[in-house]
N, C-alpha and C positions, 0 to 999 in steps of 0.2 A: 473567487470574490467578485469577479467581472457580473456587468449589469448584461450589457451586450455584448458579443464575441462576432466578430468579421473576420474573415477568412480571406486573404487576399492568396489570389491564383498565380500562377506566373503568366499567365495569359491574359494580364489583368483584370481580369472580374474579381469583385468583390462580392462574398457572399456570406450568412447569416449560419453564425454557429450555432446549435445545441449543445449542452453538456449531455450525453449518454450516462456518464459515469466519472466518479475520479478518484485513485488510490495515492494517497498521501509515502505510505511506507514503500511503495516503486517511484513515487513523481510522476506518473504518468495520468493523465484523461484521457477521455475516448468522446470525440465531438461530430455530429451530424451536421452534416452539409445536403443541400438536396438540387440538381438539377443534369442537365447531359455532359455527355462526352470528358470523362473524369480520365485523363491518366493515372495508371495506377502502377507500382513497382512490385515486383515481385519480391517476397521474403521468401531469403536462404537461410541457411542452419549455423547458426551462430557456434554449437556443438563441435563444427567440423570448421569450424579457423585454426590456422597456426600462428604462432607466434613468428614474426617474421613477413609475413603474408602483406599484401598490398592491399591498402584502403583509401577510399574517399570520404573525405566529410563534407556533407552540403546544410547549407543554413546560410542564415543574410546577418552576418557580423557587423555590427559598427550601421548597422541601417540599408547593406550592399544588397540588394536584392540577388539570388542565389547563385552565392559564391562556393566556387568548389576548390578544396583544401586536398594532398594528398598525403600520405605518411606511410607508417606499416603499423602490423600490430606489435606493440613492444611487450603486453601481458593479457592475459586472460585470471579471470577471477579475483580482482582488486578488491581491496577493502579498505574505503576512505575513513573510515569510523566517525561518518560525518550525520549517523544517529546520537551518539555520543556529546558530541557538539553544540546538536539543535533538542536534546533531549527527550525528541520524539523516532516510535520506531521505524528502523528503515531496514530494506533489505538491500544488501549491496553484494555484489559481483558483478562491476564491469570490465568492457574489455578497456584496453589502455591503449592510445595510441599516439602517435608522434604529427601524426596530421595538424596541422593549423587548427585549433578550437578557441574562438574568442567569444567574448557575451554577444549572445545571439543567434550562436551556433546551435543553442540547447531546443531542442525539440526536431532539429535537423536531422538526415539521414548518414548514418554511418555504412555504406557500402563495398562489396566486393569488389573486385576483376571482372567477373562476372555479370554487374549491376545489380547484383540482389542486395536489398538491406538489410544488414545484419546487428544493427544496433541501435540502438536513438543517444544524440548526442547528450550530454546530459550534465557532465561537472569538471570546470576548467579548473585547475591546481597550477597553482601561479605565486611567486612572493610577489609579485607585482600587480595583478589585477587585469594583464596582458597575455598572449600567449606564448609559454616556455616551454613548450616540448611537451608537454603535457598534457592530454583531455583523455576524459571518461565517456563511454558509452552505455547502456543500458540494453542488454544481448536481446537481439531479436527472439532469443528462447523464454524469458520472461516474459516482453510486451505480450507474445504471444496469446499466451496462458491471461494475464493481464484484460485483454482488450478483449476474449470471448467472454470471458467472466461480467465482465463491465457490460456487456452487449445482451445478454444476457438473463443474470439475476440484478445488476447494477451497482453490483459491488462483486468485493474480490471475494472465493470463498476461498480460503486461505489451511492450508493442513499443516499443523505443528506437530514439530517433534515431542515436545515435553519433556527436555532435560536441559539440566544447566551443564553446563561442559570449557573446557579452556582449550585452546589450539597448544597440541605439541611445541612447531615449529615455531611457534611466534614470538620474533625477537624482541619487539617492542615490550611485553609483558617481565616485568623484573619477578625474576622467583628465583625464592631462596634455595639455599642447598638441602633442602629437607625434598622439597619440590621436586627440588632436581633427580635427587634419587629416586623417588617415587614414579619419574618417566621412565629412567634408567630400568627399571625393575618391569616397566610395562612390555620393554622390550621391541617401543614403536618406535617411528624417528619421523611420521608425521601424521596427520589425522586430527579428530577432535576427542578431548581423553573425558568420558562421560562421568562429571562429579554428581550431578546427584537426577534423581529421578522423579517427575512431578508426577504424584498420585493422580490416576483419572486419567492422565495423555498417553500419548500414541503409542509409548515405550514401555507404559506399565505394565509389568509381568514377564515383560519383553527383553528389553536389556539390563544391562544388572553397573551398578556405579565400578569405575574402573574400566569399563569396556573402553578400549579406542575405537571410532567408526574407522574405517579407512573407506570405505565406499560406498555409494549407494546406487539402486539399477545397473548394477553393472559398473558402473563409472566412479573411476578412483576421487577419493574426499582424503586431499591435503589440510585443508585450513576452514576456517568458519565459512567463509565465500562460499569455495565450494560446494557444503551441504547446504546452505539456503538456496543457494541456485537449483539442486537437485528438487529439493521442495519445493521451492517456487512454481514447478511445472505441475506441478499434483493440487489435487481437490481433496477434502476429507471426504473419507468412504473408498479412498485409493488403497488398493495394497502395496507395497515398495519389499524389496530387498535389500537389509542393511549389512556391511559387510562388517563384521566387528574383528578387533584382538583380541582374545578372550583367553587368558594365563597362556599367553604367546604364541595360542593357535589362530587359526583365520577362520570364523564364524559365518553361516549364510546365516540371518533370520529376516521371516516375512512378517511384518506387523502391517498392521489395517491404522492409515489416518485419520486423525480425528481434530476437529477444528479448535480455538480457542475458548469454547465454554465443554471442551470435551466430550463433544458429539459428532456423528457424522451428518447433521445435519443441514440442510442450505440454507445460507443466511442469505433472509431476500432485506434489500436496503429499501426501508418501508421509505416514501416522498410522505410528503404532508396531505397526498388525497388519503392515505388512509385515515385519518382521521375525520372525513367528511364532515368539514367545517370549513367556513369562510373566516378570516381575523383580519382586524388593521390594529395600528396605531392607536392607543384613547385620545383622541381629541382636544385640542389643548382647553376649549372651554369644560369638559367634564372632567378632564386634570386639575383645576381651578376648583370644579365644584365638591369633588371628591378630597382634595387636600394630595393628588396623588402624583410622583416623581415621575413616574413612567407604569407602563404594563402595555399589554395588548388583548382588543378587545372579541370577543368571539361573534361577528356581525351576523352569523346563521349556520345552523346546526339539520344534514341530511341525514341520509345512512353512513354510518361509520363506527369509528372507536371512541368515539367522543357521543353520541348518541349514546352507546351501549355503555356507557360511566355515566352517565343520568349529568352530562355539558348540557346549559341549556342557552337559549339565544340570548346576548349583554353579559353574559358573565366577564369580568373584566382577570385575565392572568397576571398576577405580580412575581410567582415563581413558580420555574416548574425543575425538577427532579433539587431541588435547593438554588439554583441558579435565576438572580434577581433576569424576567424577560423584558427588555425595552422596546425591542421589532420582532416583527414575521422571525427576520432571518436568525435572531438570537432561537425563540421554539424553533423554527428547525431545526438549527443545529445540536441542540440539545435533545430533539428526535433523535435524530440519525444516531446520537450516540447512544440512547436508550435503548433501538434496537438491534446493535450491536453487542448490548452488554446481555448476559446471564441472564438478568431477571426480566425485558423485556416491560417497565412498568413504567410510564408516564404520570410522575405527582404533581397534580398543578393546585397550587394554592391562591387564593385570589378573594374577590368580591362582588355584589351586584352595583349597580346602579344604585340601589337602596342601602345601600350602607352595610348588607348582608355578607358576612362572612363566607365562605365554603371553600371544603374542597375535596377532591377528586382523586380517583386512582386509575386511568386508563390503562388498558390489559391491551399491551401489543403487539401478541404471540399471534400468527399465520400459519392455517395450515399449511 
């Protein structure tokens, strides 16, 4: 939501961010800076931490310009179920450490022995609002995956499993004795127990409901964490190896990923030049003349998506996909989420300057 972004160095230069990209469901952006003599820290394998192991956390707590914290690792593959929480989706598996993390620490470097950085600081768990022993990173195996995608297409392409599923081991979850037997008979004692199967995703045909995953690529899957982590590293059009329990035998199957509209196709994060169109604000005198609350006005029409829907130059936006538009940044936003969804179609409803009615159906599908 920043207008400007300033980048302050430890060498004090201050310099002028870009956003490249930003995934809401990791917390992470990926921001351009441009000029010489950059330090830069090498990334380790977050994969290959122990629990136990020595870490640093670095960030400016409390306003401290870069303070460094040390701890150990105390877990790997956490899950705060702080999706749950904020009601939007998130992926979670971080590592867990005892290091000093206070507000301010988040975006800091979670580091090795070594010096490699293995994690981005990311969520303080506190009853106080201070630090107790507690801070979350975000595995340098995810930014990873994360930050080329952002660099890249400008968003995340993202491969789902498509199945809804309960963790075995998970104690927080109250299940009845009906439940209970029903694991008992599965014959697991941890993994994710697959309830049902989404027509059209990754697993259709593929797994069958009752499977337990216990693995994937090779690498053992305990709890929900650990399969989003596995995913997390993959693009749709990936193939994986799942390792399931299947009437108490141990299953390889190879399934091909596919994204959230069930395709393997790349989702490019369309900016508002696809639409080649210029807009502002309607002007508080033709707000006056028109009788109008708000909209935004389309000040000039090139080559684009707006061209090819017969936009023409003045047409004034009052909503687009149902969503009353007040500014630019409101049509963006309501972009960005168009081209993410299925149907890929921008409805903007509106008027002329003349009093005229109209509206539109922008097609926002890329080869």
């Amino acid at each position: 939501g920043a207008d400007e972004i300033s980048v302050p160095l430890n060498d004090n230069r201050q310099l002028k961010g870009r956003i490249i990209g930003t995934d809401e469901v990791t917390d992470l952006a990926l921001i351009k800076i441009e000029g010489d003599d950059f330090p830069t820290i090498p990334v380790g394998d977050s994969d290959a931490l122990k629990v136990g192991e020595w870490v640093l956390a670095v960030g400016n707590p409390f306003n401290l310009t870069s303070t460094v914290t040390a701890g150990i690792v105390s877990a790997k593959a956490r899950s705060l179920g702080m999706g749950q929480q904020t009601g939007k989706q998130s992926i979670e598996s971080y590592i867990q450490t005892d290091a000093a993390i206070n507000q301010g620490n988040s975006g800091g470097a979670l580091v090795n022995a070594r010096g490699e950085l293995v994690g981005i600081n990311s969520v303080l768990y506190s009853p106080t609002g201070a630090y107790s022993g507690y801070g979350f990173a975000i595995p340098a195996s995810i930014m990873k995956k994360v930050v080329a995608d952002l660099k890249e297409y400008g968003t995340v392409q993202r491969a789902i499993l498509g199945i809804k599923g309960t963790p075995i081991n998970d104690e927080q979850q109250l299940m009845d004795e009906a439940m209970k037997k029903q694991i008992k008979d599965l014959g697991a004692v941890d993994g994710v127990w697959v309830r049902e199967i989404i027509e059209g995703g990754s697993a259709a045909g593929k797994l069958q409901e009752n499977d337990v995953i216990i693995g994937i690529d090779g690498k053992r899957v305990k709890n929900f964490a650990e399969l989003q982590e596995g995913l997390a590293k993959h693009r749709p059009g990936d193939k994986v190896t799942v390792k399931v329990l299947r009437d108490k035998k141990e299953k390889d199957i190879e399934l091909t990923l596919k994204n959230e509209q069930g395709t393997t196709k790349v989702v490019k994060n369309a900016g508002m030049e696809i639409l080649g169109a210029a807009f502002r604000e309607v002007p508080q005198e033709l707000k006056k003349q028109l009788n109008l609350g708000s909209g935004v006005e389309v000040t000039g029409v090139t080559e684009g998506k707006m061209k090819a829907a017969g936009v023409r130059k003045g047409f004034i936006i009052l909503k687009a996909n149902g969503q009353v538009i007040r500014t630019v940044n409101d049509l963006e936003d309501v972009l960005k989420a168009a081209t993410l969804s299925p149907d890929q179609v921008l409805f903007l409803s509106g008027m002329f300057p003349s009093g005229k009615r109209a509206n539109y159906a922008v097609d926002l599908t890329q080869e």
